[in-house]
DOTI-355257 format. One record per residue (C-alpha): chain; x, y, z; residue in three letters. Coordinates in Angstrom, 2 decimals. Example, Ala and Ser with C-alpha at 12.3 -4.5 7.8 and 13.67 -1.06 7.14 Angstrom:
REM DOTI-355257
(r 'A' (12.30 -4.50 7.80) 'ALA')
(r 'A' (13.67 -1.06 7.14) 'SER')
***
This chain:
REM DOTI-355257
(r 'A' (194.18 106.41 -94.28) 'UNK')
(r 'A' (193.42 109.80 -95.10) 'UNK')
(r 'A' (191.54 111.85 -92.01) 'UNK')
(r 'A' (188.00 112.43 -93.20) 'UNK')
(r 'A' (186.29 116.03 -92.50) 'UNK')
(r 'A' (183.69 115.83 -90.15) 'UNK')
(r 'A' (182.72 119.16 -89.86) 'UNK')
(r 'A' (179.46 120.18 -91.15) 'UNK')
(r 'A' (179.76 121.94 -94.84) 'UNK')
(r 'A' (176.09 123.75 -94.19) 'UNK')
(r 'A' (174.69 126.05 -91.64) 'UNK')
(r 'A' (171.92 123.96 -89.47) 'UNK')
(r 'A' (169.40 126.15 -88.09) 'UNK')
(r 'A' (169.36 125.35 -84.53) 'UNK')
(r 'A' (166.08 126.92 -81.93) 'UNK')
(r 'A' (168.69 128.29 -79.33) 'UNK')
(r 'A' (168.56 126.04 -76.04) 'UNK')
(r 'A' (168.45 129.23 -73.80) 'UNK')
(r 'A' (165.52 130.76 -75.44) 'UNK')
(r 'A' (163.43 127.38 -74.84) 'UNK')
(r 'A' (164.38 127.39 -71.35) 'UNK')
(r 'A' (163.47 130.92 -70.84) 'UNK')
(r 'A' (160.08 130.23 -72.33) 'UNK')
(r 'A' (159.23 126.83 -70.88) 'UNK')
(r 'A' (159.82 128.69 -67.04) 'UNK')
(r 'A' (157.80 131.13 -68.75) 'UNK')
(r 'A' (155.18 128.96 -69.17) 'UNK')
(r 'A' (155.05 126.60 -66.82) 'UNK')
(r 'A' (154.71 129.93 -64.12) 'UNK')
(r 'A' (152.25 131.35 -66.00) 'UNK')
(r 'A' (149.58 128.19 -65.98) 'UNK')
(r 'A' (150.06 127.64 -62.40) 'UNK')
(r 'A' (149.03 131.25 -61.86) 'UNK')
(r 'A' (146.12 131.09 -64.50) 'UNK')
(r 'A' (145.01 127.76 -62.79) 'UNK')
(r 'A' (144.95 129.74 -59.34) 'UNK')
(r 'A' (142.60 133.02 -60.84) 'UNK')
(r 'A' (140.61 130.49 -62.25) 'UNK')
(r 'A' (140.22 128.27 -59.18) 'UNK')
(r 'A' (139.83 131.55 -57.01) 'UNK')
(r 'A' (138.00 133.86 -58.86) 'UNK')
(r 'A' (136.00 131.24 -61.42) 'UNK')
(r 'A' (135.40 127.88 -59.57) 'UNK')
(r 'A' (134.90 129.64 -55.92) 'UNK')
(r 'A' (132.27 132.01 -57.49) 'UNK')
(r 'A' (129.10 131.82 -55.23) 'UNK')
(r 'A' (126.50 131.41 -58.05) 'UNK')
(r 'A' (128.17 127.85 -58.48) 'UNK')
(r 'A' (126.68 126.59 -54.62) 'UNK')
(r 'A' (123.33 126.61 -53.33) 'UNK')
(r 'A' (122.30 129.81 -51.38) 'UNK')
(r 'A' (125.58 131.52 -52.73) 'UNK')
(r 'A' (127.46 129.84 -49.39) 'UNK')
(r 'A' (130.66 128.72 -50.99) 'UNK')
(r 'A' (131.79 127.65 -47.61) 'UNK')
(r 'A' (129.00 125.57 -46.29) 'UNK')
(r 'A' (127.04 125.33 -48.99) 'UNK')
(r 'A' (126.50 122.39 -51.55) 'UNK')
(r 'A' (127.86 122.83 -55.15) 'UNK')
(r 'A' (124.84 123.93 -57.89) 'UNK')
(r 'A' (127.07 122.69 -60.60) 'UNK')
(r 'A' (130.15 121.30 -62.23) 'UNK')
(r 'A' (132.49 124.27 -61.12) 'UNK')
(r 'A' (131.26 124.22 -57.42) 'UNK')
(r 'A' (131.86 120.15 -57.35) 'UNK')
(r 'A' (135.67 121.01 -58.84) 'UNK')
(r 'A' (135.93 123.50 -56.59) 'UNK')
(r 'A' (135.22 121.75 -53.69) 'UNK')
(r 'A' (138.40 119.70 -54.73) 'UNK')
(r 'A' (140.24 121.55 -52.55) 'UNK')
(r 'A' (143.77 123.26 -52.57) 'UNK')
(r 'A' (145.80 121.13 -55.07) 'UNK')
(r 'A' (143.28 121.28 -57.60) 'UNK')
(r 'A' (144.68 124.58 -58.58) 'UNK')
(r 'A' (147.73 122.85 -59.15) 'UNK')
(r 'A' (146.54 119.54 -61.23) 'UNK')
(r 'A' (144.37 122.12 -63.36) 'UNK')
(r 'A' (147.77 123.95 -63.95) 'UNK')
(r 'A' (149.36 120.51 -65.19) 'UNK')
(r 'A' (146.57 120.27 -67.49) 'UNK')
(r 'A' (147.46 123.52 -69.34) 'UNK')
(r 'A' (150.85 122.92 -68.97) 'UNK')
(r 'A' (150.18 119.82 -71.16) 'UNK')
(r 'A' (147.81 121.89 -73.29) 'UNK')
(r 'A' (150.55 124.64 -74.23) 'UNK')
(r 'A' (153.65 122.44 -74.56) 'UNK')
(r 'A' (151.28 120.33 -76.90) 'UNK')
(r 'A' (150.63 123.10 -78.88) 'UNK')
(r 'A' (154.39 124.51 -78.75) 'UNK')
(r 'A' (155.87 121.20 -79.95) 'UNK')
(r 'A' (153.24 120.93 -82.85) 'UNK')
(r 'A' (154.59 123.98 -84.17) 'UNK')
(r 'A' (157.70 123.35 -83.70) 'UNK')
(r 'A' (157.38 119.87 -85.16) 'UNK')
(r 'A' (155.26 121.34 -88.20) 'UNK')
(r 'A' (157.97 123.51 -88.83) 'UNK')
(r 'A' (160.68 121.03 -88.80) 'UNK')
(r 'A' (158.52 118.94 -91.46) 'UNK')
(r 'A' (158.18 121.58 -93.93) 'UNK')
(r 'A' (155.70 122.87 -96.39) 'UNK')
(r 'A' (154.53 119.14 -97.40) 'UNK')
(r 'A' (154.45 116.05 -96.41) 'UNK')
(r 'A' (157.59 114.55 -95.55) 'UNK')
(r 'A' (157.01 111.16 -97.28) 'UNK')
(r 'A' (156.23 113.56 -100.23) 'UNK')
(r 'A' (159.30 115.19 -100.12) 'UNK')
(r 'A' (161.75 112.24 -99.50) 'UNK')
(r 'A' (159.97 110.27 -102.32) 'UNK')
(r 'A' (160.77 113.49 -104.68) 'UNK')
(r 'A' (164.48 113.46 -103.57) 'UNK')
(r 'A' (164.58 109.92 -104.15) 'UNK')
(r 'A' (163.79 110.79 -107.98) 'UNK')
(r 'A' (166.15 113.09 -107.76) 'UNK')
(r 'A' (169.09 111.08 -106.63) 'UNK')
(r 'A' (167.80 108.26 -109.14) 'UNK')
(r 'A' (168.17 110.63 -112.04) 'UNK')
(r 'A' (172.01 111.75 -111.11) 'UNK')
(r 'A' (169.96 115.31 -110.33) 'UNK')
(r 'A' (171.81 117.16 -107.13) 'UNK')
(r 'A' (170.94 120.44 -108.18) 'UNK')
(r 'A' (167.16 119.70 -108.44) 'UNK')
(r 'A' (167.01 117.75 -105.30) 'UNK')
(r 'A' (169.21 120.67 -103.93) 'UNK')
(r 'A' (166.53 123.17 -104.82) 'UNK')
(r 'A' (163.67 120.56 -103.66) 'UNK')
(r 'A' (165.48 121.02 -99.98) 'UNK')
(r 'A' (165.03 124.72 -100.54) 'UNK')
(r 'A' (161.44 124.52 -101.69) 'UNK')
(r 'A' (160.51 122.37 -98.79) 'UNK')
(r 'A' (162.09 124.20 -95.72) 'UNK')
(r 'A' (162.32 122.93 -91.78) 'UNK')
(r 'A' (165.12 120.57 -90.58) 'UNK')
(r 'A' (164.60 117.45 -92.34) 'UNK')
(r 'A' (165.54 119.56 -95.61) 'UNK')
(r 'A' (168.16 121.11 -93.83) 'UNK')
(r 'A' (169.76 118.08 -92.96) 'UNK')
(r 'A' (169.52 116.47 -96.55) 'UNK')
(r 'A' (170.53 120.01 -98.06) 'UNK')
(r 'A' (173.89 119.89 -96.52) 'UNK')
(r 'A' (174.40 116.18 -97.34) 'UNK')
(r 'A' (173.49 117.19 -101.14) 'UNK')
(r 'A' (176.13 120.36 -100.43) 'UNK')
(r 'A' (179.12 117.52 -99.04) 'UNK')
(r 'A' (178.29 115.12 -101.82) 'UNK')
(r 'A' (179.16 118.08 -104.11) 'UNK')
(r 'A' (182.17 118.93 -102.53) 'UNK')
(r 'A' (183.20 115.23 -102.94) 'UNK')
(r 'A' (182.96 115.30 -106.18) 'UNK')
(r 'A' (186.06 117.68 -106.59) 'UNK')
(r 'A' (188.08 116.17 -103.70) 'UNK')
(r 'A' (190.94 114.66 -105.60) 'UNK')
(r 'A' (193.00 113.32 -101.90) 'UNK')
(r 'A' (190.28 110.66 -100.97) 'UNK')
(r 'A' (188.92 107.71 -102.04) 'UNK')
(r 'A' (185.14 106.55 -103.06) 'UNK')
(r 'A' (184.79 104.84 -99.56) 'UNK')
(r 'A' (186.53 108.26 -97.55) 'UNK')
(r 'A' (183.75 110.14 -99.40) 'UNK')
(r 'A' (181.10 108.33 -99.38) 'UNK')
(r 'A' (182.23 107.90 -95.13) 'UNK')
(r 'A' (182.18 111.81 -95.26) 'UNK')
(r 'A' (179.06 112.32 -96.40) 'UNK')
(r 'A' (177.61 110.08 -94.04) 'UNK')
(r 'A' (178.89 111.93 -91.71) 'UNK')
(r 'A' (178.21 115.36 -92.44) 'UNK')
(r 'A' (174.47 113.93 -92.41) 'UNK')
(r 'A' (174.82 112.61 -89.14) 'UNK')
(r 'A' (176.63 115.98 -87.42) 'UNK')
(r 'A' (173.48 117.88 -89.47) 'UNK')
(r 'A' (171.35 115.70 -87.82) 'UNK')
(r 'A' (172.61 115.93 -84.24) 'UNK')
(r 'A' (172.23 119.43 -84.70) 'UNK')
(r 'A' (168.42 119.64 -86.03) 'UNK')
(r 'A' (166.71 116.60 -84.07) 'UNK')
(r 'A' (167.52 117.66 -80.08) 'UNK')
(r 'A' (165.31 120.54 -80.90) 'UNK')
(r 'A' (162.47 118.59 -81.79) 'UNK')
(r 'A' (162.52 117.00 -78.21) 'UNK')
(r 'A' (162.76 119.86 -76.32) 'UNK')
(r 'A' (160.03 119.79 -73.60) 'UNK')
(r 'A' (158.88 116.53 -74.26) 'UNK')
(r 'A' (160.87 115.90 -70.76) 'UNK')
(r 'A' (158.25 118.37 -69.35) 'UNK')
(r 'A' (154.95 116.15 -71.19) 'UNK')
(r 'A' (156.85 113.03 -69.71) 'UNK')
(r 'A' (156.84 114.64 -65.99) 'UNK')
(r 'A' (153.17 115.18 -66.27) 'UNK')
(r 'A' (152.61 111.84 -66.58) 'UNK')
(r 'A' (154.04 110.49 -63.51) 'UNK')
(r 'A' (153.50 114.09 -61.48) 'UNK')
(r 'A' (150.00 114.40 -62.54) 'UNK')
(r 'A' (148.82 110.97 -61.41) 'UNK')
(r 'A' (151.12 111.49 -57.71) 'UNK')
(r 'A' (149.47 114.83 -56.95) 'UNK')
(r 'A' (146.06 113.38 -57.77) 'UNK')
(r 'A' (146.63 110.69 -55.11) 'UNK')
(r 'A' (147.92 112.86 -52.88) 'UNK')
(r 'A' (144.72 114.94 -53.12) 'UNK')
(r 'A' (142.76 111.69 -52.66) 'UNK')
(r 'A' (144.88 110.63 -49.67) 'UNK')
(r 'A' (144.45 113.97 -48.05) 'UNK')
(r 'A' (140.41 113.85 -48.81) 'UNK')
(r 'A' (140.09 110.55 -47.86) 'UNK')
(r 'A' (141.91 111.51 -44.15) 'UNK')
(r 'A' (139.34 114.22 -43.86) 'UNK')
(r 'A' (136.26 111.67 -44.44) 'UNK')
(r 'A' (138.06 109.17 -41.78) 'UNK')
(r 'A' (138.88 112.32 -39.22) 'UNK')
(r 'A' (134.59 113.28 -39.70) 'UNK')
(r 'A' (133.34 109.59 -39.25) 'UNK')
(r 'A' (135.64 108.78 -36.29) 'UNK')
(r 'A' (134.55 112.11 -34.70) 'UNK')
(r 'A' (131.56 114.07 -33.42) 'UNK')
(r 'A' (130.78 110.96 -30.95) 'UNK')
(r 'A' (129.30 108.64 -33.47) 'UNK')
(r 'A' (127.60 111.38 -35.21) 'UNK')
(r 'A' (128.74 112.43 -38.51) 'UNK')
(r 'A' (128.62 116.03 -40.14) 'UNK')
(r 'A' (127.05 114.76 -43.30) 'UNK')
(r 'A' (128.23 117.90 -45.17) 'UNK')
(r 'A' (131.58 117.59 -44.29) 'UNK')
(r 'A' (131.70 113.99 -45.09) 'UNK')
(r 'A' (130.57 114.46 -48.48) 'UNK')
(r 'A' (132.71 117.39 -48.95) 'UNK')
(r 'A' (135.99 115.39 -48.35) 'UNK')
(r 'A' (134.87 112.37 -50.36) 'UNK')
(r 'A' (134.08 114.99 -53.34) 'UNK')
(r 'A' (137.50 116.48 -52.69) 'UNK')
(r 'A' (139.12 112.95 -52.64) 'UNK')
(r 'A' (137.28 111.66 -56.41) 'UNK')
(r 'A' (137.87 115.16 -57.74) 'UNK')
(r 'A' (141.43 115.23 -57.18) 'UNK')
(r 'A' (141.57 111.27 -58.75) 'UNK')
(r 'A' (139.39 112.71 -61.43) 'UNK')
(r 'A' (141.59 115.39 -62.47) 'UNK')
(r 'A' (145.13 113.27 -61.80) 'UNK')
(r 'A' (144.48 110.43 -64.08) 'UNK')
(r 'A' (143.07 113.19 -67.28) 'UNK')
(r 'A' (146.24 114.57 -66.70) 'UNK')
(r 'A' (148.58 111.47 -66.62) 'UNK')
(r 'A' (145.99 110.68 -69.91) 'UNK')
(r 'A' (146.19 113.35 -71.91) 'UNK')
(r 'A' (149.95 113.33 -71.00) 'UNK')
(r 'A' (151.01 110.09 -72.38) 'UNK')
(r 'A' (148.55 110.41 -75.26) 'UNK')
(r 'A' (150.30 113.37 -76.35) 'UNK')
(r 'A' (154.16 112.51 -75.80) 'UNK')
(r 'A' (153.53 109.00 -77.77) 'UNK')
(r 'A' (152.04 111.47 -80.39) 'UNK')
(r 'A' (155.40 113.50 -81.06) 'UNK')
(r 'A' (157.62 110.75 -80.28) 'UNK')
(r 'A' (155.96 108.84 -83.35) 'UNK')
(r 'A' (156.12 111.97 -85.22) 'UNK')
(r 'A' (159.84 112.14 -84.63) 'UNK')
(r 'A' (160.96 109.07 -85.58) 'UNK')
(r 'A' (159.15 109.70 -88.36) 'UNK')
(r 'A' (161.43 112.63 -89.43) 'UNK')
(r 'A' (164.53 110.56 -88.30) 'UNK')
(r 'A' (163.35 108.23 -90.20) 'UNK')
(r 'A' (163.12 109.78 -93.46) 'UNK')
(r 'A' (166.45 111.60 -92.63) 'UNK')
(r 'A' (168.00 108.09 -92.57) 'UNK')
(r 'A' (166.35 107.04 -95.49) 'UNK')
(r 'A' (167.37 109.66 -97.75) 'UNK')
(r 'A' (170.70 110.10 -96.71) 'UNK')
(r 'A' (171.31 106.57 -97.07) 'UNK')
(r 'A' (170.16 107.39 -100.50) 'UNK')
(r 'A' (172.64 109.64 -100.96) 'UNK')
(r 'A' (175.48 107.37 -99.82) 'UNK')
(r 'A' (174.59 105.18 -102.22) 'UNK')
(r 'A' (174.19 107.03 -105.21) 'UNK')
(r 'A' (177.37 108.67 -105.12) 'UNK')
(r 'A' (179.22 105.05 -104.01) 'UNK')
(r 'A' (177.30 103.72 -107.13) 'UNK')
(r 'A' (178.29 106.61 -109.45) 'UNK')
(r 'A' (181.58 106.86 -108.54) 'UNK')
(r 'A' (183.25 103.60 -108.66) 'UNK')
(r 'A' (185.94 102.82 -110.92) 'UNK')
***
């Protein structure tokens, strides 16, 4: 048997790996240290306890009651906008990687396309609709032209080519749709452990105040480590929340894209087997 090409005929636009790394550091340093200005310089303000005493003083309000968290608050809090800016980073990315319309749009239209024996128009469909999903069915639509003029192989080595050009097109579009999801999927577990931690460590302060003082207990204090104990739950489980919420949100919207990848190139396979046999 003839050796099949498997080297992809089109250029796939690929979101270089290093760049994403550079900016997910970025970003994950950058949260941790808003989360600390705004746990310093927001949440410790003394307008948010009664009398202004942020030390001894009861919390007036939301912020104070946060605030009185304790240390890894800061830190859950930066989770949170962690998961807030990846979120919005892999919606754009996704978005882009759709195109201009909707993809089960777009994959009907090429499906008319391929129906009517019209490469050229479904060629300049991929160009009218953009992102990776086109990209991937443009260079399928470029290998099924090349097969057209191959005179050394066979209807089942083309047809086997074309496949696989898809597939190599493919490999090279879809990892960068699940960049940083990793990061979202860390949340989930991270952001429910440091919440437990900062119960743990609250709860150990409420213990340490009602074993000590010689049966009397510093009421103040008490409620102060309980507070820091439920906060610190609080704020763990949104995270772990919001986390999995949003990573079951892109996941579904990339199999959706693989999806319609499959779909159409399997369309493709089988209109040229179709229109090609002897």
């Amino acid at each position: 048997m003839a050796n099949v090409p498997t080297k992809p005929t089109a250029p796939v636009k690929k979101e270089s790996s290093s760049a994403s790394s550079i900016f997910a550091s970025l970003a994950i340093v950058i949260c941790l240290c808003v989360s600390l200005l705004i746990f310093f310089f927001i949440l410790a303000d003394p307008s948010h306890y009664k009398g202004g005493d942020v030390l001894n003083g009861e919390p007036s309000d939301i912020y104070g009651i946060v605030h009185r968290g304790g240390y890894l608050v800061p830190l859950v809090m930066g989770y949170v906008l962690m998961v807030i800016v990846f979120s919005i980073e892999r919606f754009i990315v996704i978005g882009k990687a759709t195109g201009t319309s909707s993809i089960e749009t777009f994959v009907r239209k090429i499906q008319t396309f391929l129906s009517a024996g019209n490469i050229d128009g479904a060629s300049a469909e991929c160009d009218k609709q953009k992102g990776s999903v086109a990209n991937v069915i443009k260079a399928g639509l470029k290998k099924y032209r090349e097969m057209e003029t191959e005179a050394t192989l066979d209807v089942d080595q083309k047809t086997l080519a074309i496949q696989k050009d898809i597939e190599e097109a493919t490999a090279l579009e879809m990892p960068m749709l699940e960049q940083n999801l990793t990061i979202i999927a860390t949340l989930v577990s991270i952001g429910t452990l440091t919440g437990l931690l900062g119960t743990v460590v609250g709860m150990i302060k409420a213990f340490h105040e009602l074993a000590g003082n010689g049966g009397g207990t510093n009421t103040g204090a008490l409620s102060a480590a309980i507070s820091e104990a439920l906060v610190n739950t609080a704020l763990g489980i949104s995270t772990s929340a919001i986390s999995i919420v949003m990573y079951n949100v892109f996941t579904s919207k990339i199999d959706n894209l693989t999806y319609a990848i499959d779909e159409t190139g399997f369309s493709i396979v089988q209109t040229f087997a179709a229109s090609h046999k002897k």
